[in-house]
LOKEDO-442999 format. One record per residue: residue in three letters; x, y, z of N, C-alpha, C in turn. Coordinates in pm, whole numbers, padded with zeros to 5 digits, always signed. Each point is the difference from the previous one (the first is absolute). Layout:
LOKEDO-442999
ALAXYZXYZXYZ ...
//
This chain:
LOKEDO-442999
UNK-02714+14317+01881-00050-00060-00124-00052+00109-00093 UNK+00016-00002-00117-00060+00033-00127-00144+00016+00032 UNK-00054+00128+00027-00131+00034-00012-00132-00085-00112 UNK+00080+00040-00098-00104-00077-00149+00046-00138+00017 UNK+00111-00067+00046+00006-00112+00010-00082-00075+00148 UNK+00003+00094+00115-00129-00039+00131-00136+00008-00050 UNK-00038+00112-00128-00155+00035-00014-00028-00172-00108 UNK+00108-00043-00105+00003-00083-00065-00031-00170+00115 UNK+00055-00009+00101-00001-00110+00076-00130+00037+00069 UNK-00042+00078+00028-00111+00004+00062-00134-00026-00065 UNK+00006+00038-00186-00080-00059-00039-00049-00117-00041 UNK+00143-00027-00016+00018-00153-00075-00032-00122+00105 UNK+00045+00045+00155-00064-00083+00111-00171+00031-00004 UNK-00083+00148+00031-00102-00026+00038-00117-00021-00136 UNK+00041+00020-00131-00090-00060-00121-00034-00151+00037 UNK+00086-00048-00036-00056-00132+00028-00044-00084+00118 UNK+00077+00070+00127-00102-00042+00094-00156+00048+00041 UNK-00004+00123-00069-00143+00058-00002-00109-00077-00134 UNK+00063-00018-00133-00100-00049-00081-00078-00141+00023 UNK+00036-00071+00087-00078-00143+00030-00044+00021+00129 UNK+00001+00163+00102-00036+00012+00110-00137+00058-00003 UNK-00073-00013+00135-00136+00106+00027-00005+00119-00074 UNK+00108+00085-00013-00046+00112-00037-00031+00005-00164 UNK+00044-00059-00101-00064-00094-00142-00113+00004+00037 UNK-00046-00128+00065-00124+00014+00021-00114+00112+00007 UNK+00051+00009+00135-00045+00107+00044-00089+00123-00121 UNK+00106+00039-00027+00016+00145-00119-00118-00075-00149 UNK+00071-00123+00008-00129-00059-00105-00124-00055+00009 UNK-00028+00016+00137-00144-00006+00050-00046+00105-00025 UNK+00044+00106+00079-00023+00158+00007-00035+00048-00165 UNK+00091-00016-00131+00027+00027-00085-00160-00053-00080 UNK-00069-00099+00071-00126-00035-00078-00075+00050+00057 UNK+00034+00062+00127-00110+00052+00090-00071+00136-00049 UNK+00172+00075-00022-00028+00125-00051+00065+00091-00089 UNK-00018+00079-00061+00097+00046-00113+00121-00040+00022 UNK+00092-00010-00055+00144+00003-00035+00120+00105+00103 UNK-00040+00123-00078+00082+00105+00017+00019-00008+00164 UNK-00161+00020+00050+00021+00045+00144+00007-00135+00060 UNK-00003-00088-00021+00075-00117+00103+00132-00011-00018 UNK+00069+00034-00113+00151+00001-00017+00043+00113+00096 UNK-00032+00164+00020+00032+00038+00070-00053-00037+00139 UNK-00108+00014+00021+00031-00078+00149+00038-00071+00071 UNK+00076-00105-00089+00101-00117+00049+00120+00024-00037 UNK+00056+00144-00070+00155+00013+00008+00017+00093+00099 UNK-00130+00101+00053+00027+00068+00105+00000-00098+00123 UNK-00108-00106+00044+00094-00086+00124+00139-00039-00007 UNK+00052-00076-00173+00101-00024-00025+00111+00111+00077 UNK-00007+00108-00039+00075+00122+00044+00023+00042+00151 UNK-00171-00008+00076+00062-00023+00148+00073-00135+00061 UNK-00068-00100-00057+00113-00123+00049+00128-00030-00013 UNK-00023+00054-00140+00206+00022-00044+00133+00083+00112 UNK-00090+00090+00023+00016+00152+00084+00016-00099+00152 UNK-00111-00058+00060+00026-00041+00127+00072-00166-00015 UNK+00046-00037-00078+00123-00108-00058+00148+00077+00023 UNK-00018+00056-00084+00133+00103-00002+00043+00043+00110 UNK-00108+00045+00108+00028+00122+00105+00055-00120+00085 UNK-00056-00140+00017+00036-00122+00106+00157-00073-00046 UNK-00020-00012-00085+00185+00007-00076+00067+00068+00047 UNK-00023+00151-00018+00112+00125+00049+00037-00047+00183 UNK-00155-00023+00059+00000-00012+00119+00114-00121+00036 UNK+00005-00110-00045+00079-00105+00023+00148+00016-00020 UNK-00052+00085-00107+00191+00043-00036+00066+00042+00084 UNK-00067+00069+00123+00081+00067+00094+00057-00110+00089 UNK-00050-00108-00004+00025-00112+00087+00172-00053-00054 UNK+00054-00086+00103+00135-00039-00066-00024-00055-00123 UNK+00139+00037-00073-00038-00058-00134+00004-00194-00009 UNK+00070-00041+00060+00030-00189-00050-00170+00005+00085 UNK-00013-00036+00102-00176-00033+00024-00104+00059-00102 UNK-00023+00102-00030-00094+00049-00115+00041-00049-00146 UNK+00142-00043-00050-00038-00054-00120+00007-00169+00065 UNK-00026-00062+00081-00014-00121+00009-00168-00038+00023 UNK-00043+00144+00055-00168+00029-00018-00042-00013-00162 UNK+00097+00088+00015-00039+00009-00241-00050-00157-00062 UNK+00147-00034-00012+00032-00099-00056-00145-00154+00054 UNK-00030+00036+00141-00079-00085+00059-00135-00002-00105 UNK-00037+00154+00008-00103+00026-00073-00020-00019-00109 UNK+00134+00014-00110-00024-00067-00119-00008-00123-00007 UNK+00061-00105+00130-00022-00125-00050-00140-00040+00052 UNK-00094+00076+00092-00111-00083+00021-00083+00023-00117 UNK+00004+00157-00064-00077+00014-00135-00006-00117-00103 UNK+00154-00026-00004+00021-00128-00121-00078-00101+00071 UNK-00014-00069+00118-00070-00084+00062-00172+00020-00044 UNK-00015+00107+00026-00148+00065+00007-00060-00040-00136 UNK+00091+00044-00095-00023+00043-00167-00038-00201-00047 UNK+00137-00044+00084-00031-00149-00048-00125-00087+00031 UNK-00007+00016+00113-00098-00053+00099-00176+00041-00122 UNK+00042+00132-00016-00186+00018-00044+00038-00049-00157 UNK+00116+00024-00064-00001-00064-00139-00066-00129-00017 UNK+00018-00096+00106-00129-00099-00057-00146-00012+00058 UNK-00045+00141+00079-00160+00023-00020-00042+00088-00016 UNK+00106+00027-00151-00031+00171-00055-00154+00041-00061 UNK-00058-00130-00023-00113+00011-00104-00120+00008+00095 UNK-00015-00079+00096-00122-00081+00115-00008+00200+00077 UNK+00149+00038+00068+00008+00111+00057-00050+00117-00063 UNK+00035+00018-00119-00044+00128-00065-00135-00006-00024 UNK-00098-00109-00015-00151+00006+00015-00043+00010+00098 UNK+00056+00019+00124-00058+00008+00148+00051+00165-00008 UNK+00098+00052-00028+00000+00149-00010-00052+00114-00074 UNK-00079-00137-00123-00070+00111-00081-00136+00041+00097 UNK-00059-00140+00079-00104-00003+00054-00005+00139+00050 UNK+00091-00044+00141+00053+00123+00100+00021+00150-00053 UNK+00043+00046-00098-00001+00114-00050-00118+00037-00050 UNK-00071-00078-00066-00135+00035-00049-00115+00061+00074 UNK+00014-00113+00139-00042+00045+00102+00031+00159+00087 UNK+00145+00019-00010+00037+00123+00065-00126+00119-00095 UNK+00046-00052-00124+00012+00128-00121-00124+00014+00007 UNK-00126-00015+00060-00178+00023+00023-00031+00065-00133 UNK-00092+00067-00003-00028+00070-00111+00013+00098-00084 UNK-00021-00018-00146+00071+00050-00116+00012+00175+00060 UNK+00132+00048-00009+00005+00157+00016+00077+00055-00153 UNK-00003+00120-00011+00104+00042-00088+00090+00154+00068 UNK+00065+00026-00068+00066+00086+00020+00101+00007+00115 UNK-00060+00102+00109+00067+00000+00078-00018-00082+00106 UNK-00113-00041-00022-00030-00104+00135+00040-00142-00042 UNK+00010+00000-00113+00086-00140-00090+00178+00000+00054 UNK+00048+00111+00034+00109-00007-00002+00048+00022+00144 UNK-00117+00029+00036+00071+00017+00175-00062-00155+00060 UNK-00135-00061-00074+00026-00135+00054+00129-00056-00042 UNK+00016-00053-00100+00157-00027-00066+00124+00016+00093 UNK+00000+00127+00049+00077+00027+00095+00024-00096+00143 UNK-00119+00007+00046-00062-00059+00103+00043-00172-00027 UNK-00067-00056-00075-00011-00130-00014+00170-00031-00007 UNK+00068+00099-00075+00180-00063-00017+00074+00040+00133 UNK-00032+00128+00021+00079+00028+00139+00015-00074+00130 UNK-00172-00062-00011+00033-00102+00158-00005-00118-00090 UNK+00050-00086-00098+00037-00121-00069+00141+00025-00002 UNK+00071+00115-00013+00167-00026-00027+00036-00015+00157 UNK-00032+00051+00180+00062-00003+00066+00061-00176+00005 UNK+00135+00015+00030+00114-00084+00023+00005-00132-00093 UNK-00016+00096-00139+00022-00060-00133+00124-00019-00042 UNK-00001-00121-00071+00190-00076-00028+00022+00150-00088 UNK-00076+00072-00082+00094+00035-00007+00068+00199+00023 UNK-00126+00002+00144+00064+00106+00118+00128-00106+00057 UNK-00006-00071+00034+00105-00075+00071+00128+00011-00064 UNK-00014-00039-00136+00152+00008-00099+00024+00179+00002 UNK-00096+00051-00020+00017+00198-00061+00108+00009+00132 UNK-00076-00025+00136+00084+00034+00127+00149-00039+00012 UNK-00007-00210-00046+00111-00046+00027+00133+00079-00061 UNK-00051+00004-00184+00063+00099-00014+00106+00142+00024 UNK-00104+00067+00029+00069+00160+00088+00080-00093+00134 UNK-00071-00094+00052+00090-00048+00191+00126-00040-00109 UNK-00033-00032-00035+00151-00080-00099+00120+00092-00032 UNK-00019+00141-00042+00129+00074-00002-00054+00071-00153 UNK-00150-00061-00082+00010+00082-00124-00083+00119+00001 UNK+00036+00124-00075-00055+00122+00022-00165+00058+00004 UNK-00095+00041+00106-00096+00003+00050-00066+00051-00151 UNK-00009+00096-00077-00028+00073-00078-00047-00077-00136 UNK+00112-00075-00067-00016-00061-00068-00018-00135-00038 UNK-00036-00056+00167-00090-00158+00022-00102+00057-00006 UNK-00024+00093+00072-00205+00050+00004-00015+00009-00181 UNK+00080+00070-00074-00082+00030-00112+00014-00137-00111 UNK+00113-00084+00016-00013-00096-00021-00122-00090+00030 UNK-00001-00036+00148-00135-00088+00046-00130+00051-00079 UNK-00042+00145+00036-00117+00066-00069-00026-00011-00136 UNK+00137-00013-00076-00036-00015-00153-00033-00155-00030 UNK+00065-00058+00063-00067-00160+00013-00126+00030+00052 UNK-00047+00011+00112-00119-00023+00058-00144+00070-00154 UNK+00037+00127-00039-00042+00115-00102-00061-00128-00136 UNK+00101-00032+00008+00052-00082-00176-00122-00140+00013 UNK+00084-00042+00134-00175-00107-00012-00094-00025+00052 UNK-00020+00131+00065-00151+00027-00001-00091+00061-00133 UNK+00110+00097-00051-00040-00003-00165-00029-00153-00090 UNK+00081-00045+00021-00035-00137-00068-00109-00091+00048 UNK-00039-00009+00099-00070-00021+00034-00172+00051-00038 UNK+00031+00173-00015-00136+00076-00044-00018-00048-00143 UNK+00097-00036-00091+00018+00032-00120-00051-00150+00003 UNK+00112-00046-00023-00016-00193-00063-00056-00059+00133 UNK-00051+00017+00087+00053-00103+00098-00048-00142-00027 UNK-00115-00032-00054-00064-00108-00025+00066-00102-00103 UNK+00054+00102-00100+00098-00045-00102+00122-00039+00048 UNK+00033+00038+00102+00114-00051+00042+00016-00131+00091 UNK-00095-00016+00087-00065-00106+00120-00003-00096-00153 UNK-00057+00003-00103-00002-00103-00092+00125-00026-00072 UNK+00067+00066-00036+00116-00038-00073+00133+00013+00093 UNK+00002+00020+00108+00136-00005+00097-00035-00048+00102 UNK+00115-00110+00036-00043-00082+00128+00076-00002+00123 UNK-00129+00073+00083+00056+00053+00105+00104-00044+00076 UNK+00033-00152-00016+00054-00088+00098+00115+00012-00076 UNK+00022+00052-00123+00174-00024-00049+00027+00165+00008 UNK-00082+00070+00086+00057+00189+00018+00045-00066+00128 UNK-00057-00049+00089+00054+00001+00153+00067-00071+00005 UNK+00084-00108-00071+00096-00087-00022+00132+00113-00037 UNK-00021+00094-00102+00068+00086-00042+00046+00086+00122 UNK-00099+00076+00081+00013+00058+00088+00092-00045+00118 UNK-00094-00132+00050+00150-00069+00121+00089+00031-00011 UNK+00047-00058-00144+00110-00018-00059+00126+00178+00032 UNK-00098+00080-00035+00040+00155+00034+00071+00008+00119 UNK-00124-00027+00085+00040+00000+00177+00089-00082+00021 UNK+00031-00131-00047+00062-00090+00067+00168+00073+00008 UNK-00017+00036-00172+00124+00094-00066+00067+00082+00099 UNK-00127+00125+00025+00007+00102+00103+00109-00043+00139 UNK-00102-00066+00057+00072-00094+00131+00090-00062+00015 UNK+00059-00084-00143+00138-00026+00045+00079+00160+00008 UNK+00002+00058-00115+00109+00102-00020+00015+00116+00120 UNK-00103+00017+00052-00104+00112+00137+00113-00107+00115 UNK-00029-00128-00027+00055-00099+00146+00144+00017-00048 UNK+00056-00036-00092+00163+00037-00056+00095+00105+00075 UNK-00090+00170-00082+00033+00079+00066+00028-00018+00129 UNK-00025-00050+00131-00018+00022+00084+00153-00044+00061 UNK+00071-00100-00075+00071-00017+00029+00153+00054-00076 
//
């Protein structure tokens, strides 16, 4: 596959399954907690190791026969679309129980560097065996190139956690979460037939 066309699918899958997910949240709890700057970097540097150990579990699978690992793929994109649907109708009730929970992680006001290595902290153990580490992996198991899903996924993951620092409040008000994860399924469901296609 087309490198810029794998880094392109990789974003276009994990944007929208990330903007109505925990890590939104997350980043926009943090983002009132404490400056800007250094919670954005400390949540694109977890972004960066999770991407990294996504990627590395992909490569790993790849070695496996190919028809079983993309029937793994394809599996995975369709439980995401399941996943994405399922919380689309308790997108609103859920995301106030995660602001709680993050608020709670995020203890008291720091800046700088200790702003950004909590940041770190609070996203790094919130993304393990996140839909969308699961898609970054299914991905690479799938046959598309390791290199340019990671920088794909990361610029998604990058982009809205920025949005999040920036608008996030503005956005929770004027975009509704439940028609992004409708959008999203819709991605995966996509994914999974064509991932299940291939196979044959």
């Amino acid at each position: 596959m087309d490198p810029s066309l794998a880094a392109l699918t990789a974003f276009v899958l994990v944007a929208p399954v990330e903007l109505p997910d925990k890590t939104f949240v997350a980043t926009l709890v943090l983002a009132t907690r404490y400056r800007p700057l250094p919670v954005w970097l400390g949540v694109v540097a977890a972004f960066a190791v999770q991407c990294a150990i996504a990627v590395a579990a992909g490569q790993l699978l790849g070695l496996l026969p190919r028809r079983p690992v993309q029937l793994v793929a394809a599996v995975l994109f369709a439980a995401g679309a399941v996943v994405l649907l399922r919380g689309a109708r308790r997108a609103r009730a859920e995301e106030k129980e995660q602001e709680r929970e993050y608020a709670e992680r995020a203890g008291a006001r720091r800046t700088g560097v200790r702003a950004a290595l909590a940041s770190f902290a609070v996203l790094f153990t919130a993304e393990w065996g996140d839909l969308s580490q699961l898609l970054t992996a299914g991905l690479v198991a799938s046959g598309r190139p390791a290199v340019p899903v990671f920088v794909g996924a990361f610029a998604a993951l990058a982009a809205v956690s920025g949005a999040a620092v920036l608008l996030g409040r503005w956005l929770l008000r004027r975009v509704r979460l439940a028609l992004v994860r409708y959008l999203a399924a819709g991605v995966c469901a996509v994914l999974a037939v064509v991932t299940a296609a291939g196979v044959w």
